[in-house]
C-alpha positions as CSV (number, residue, x, y, z in Angstrom):
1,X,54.2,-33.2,-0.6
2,X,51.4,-31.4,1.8
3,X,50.2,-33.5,4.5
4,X,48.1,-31.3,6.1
5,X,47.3,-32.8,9.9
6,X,43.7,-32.0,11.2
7,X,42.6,-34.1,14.2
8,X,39.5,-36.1,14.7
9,X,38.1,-37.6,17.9
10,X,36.8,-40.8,16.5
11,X,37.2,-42.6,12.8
12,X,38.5,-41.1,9.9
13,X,38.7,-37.8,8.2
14,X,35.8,-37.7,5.9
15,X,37.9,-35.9,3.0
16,X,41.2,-38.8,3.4
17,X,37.5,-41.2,2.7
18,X,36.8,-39.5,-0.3
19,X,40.2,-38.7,-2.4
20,X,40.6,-42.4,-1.8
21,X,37.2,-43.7,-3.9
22,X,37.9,-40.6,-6.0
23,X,41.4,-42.0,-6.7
24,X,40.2,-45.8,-7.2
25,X,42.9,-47.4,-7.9
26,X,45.9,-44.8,-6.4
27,X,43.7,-44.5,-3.1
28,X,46.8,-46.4,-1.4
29,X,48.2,-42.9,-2.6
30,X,46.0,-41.4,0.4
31,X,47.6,-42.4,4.1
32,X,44.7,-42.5,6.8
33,X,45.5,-39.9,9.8
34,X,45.2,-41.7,12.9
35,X,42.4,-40.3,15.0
36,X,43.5,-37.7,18.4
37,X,43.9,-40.3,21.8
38,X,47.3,-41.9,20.0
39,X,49.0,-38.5,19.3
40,X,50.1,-37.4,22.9
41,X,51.8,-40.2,23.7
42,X,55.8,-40.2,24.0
43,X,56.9,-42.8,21.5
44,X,55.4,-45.5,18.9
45,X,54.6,-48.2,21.7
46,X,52.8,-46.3,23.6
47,X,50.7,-44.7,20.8
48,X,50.4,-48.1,19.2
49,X,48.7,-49.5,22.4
50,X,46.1,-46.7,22.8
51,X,45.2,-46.7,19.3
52,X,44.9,-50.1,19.2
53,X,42.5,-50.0,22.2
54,X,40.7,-47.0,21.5
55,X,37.1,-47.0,19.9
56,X,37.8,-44.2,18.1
57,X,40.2,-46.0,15.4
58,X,37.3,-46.9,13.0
């Protein structure tokens, strides 16, 4: 499996969007990236509780 892991700032990627409408009914086949702020953090908590609070998780 490729799961190729480019970063945006705010939302999601517009192409994990698209293969999911293009898929229809295998878009759960598709797994949203979460968006930069959560990714430096140490460990799950912590990167749970910024994405959680962040704007940018759309």
């Amino acid at each position: 499996m490729y799961v190729p892991l480019g970063f945006v700032e705010t939302g999601r990627r517009a192409g994990d969007l698209e293969a999911r409408v293009l898929l229809r009914v295998r878009r759960s086949s598709v797994f949203l990236m979460a968006p930069r702020p959560p990714w430096p953090e140490p460990d799950y908590v912590a990167a749970s509780d910024v994405a959680m609070s962040s704007p940018a998780v759309g």
